[in-house]
C-alpha positions in Angstrom: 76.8 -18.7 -106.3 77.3 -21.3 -104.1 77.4 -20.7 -99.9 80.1 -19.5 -97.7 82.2 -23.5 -97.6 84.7 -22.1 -94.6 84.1 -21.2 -91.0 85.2 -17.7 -90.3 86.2 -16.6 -86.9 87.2 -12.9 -86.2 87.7 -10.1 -83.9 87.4 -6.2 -84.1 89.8 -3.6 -81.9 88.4 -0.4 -81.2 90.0 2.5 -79.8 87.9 5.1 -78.1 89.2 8.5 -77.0 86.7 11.3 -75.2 83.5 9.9 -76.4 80.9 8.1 -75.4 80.6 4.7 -77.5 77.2 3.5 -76.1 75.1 5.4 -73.7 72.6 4.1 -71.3 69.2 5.1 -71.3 68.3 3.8 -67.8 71.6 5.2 -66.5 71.5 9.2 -67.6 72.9 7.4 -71.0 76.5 7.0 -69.7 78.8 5.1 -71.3 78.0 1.1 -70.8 79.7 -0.4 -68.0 79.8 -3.8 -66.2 80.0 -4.4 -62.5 83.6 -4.7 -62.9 84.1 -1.3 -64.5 85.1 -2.6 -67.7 83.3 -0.5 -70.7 80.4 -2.6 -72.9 79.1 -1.7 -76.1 76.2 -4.1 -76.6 76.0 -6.3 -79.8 72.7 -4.5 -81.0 74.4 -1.4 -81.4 77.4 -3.3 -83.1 75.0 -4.0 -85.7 73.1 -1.3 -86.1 76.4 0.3 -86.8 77.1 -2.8 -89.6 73.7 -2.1 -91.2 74.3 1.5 -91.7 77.6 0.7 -93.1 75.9 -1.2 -95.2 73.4 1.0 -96.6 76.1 3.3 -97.4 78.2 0.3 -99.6 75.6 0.4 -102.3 72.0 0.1 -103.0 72.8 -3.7 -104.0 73.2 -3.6 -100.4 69.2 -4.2 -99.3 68.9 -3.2 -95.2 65.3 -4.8 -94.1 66.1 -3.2 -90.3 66.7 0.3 -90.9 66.9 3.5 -88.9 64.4 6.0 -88.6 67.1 8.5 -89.0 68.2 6.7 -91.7 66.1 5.5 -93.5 66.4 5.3 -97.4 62.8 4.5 -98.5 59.2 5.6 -97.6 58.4 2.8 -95.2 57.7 4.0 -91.7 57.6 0.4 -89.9 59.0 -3.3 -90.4 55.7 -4.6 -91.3 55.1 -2.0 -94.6 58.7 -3.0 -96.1 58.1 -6.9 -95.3 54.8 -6.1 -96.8 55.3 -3.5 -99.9 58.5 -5.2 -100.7 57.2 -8.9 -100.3 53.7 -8.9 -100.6 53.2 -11.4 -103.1 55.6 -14.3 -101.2 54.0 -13.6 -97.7 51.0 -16.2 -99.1 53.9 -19.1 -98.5 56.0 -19.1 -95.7 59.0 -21.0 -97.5 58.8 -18.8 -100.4 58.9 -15.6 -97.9 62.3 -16.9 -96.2 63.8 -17.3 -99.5 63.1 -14.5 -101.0 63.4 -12.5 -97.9 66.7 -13.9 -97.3 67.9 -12.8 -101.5 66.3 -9.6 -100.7 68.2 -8.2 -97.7 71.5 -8.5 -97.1 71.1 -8.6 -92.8 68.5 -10.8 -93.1 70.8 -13.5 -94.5 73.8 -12.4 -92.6 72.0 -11.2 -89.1 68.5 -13.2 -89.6 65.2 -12.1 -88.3 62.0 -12.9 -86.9 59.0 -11.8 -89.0 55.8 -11.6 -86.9 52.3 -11.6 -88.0 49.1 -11.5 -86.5 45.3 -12.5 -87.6 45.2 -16.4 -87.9 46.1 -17.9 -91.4 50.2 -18.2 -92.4 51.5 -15.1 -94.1 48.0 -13.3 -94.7 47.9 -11.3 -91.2 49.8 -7.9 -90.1 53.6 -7.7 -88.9 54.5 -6.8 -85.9 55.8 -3.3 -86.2 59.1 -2.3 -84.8 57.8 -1.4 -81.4 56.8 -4.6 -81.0 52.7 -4.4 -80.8 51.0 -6.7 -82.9 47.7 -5.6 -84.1 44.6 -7.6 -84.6 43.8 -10.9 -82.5 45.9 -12.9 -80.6 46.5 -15.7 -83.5 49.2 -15.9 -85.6 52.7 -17.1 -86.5 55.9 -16.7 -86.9 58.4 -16.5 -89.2 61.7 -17.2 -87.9 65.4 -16.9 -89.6 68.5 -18.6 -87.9 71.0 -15.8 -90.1 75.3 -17.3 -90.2 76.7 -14.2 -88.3 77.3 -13.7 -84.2 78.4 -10.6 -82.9 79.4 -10.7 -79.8 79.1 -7.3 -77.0 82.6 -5.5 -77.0 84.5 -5.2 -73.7 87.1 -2.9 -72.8 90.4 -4.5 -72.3 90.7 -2.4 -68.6 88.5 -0.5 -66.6 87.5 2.8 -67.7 87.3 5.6 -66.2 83.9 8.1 -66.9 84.1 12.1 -67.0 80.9 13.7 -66.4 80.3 17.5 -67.1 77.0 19.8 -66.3 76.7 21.4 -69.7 73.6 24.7 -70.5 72.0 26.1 -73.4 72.8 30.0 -74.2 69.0 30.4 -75.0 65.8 28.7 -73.1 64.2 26.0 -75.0 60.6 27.0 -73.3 59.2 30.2 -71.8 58.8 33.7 -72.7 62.9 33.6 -71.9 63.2 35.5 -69.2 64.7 33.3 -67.3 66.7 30.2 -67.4 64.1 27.0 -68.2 64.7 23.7 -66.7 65.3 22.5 -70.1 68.5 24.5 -70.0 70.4 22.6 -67.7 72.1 19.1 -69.1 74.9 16.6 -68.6 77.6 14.8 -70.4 79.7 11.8 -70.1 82.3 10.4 -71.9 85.2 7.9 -71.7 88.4 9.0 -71.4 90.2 6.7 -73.3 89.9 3.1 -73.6 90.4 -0.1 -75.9 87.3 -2.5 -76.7 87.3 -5.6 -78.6 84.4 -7.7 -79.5 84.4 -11.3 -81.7 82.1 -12.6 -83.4 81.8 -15.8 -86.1 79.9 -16.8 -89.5 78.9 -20.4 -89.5 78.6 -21.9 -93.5 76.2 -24.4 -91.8 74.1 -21.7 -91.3 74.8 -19.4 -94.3 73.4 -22.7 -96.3 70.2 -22.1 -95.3 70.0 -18.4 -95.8 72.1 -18.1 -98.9 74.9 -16.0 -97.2 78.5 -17.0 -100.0 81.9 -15.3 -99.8 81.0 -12.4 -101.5 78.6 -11.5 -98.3 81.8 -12.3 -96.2 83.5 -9.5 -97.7 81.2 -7.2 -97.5 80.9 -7.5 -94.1 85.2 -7.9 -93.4 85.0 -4.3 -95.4 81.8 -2.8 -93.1 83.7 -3.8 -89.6 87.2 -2.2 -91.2 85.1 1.3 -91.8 82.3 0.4 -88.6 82.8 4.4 -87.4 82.8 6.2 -91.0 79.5 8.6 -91.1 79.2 8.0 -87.4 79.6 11.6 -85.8 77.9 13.1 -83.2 77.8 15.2 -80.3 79.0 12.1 -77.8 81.2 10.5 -80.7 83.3 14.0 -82.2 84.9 12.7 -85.5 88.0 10.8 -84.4 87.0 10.0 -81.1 86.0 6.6 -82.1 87.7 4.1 -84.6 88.7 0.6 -85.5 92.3 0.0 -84.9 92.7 -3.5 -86.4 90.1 -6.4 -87.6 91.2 -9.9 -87.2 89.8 -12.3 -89.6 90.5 -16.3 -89.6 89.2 -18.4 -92.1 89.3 -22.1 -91.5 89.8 -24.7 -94.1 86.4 -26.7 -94.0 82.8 -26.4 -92.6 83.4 -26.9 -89.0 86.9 -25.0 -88.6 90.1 -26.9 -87.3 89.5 -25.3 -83.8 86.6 -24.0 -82.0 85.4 -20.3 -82.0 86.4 -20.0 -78.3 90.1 -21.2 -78.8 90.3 -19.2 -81.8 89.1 -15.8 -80.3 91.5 -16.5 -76.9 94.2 -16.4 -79.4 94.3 -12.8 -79.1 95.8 -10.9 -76.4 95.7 -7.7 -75.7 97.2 -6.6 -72.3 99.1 -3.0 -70.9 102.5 -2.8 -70.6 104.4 -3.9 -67.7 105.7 -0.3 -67.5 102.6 1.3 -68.0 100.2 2.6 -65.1 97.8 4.1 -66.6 96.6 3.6 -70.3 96.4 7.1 -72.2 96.5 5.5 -75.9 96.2 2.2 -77.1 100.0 2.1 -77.8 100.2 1.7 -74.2 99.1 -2.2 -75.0 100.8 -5.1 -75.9 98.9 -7.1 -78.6 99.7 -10.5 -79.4 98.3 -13.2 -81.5 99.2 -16.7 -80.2 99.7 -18.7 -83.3 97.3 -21.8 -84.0 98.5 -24.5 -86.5 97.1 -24.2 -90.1 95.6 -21.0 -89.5 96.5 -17.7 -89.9 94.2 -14.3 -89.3 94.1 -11.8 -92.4 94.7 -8.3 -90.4 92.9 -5.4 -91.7 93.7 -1.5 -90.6 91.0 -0.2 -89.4 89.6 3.3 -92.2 
């Protein structure tokens, strides 16, 4: 099948109510925020969130970065699926892009850097997932450039945080007696607000990893469904979900406008007679139209 031929620009509406959409670990994990007060979810979580999609599409769908808490195969590290999986075309480095790029699907969308360690090309140790390499200090790596940017989602306004002191009914340590310092806790979440994020597949790109429409698709149909199977205790079920996806293919290879103009095409702003946002019905959302090209809009699932 032949490469993805058409520049795709698009953009992804989420609509966040009494959750927490990405906590941070060097602030008490509270929600993401900017110095302007506008809400962030960063672009790694974004695709962790694709990839676990993804697994849950189909086993045709190969994840090379997955999740210790969801993982779907014995490998405990990076470097034992590059290895177990790949071991014979890690002896050419050429070969090993290929093949690594036909194996996984966020490889050729996402690309990724495959590190080894131990001197000669492709016969040393990758780097595991916490980074450490093992061995001496020569080696190479092996580098993929991979079609699709995602961009960190912003909220549209400021949001505003709620913070509660939550306890356990029963101590965690101790003989308990008494109430354990492990008892005591707290939670943040964001009221409500409305994030959007962009991103863009380039077929220049998607050439060299193998990435056609088909891929394309499959991701259109992951960012449509980005909070199914996502629960938890700071994202309750229904707290978090995609209201819209905007998707705009162009006509040729290098797009009949640029990626910025195309994303600045949407507008999402509150109503003049609104205050204070409660719901995202509260916003105005326009799409200023560009000549010869016309977003496919997906309801978010």
């Amino acid at each position: 099948m032949r490469t993805l031929e058409n520049k795709i620009d698009f953009a992804v509406v989420i609509n966040v109510k009494n959750a927490n959409p990405n906590g941070d670990p060097l602030n008490g994990n509270r929600p993401r925020t900017n110095y302007d007060g506008y809400g962030e979810i960063s672009d790694v979580c974004i695709k962790r969130k694709i990839r676990n999609r993804l697994m849950e599409m189909g086993k045709e769908y190969s994840i090379f970065v997955q999740s210790d808490d969801n993982r779907v195969d014995g490998y405990r590290s990076l470097r034992e699926r590059a290895e177990g999986e790949l071991k014979d075309a890690l002896k050419n480095e050429e070969n090993f892009r290929e093949e690594a790029c036909k194996k996984w699907l966020d490889v050729r969308a996402f690309g990724q850097v495959f590190a080894y360690s131990g001197g000669k090309k492709g016969k040393g140790k990758a780097k595991s997932e916490s980074g450490e390499e093992p061995g001496d200090d020569k080696g190479v790596s092996i580098g993929i450039r991979g079609p699709v940017s995602i961009h960190p989602a912003f909220s549209v306004s400021p949001i505003s945080i709620s913070s509660i002191q939550i306890t356990k009914s029963v101590s965690g340590e101790g003989d308990g007696s008494k109430r354990a310092s492990d008892t005591m806790g707290m939670k943040h979440r964001v009221d409500h607000g409305v994030y959007v994020f962009y991103g863009s597949i380039n077929p220049q790109l998607a050439s060299k990893t193998g990435f056609n429409d088909v891929d394309a698709e499959v991701i259109k149909q992951a960012l449509s469904e980005l909070f199914q199977n996502d629960a938890s205790s700071a994202r309750p079920e229904g707290s978090m979900e995609v209201y819209q996806v905007y998707w705009w293919r162009h006509d040729s290879k290098n797009g009949q406008y640029s990626s910025g103009k195309v994303h600045r095409s949407l507008e999402i702003v509150l109503k003049d007679s609104v205050a204070e946002a409660k719901s995202i019905d509260d916003y105005n959302i326009t799409i200023h139209p560009l000549e010869n090209l016309v977003p496919e809009i997906i309801d978010g699932k």
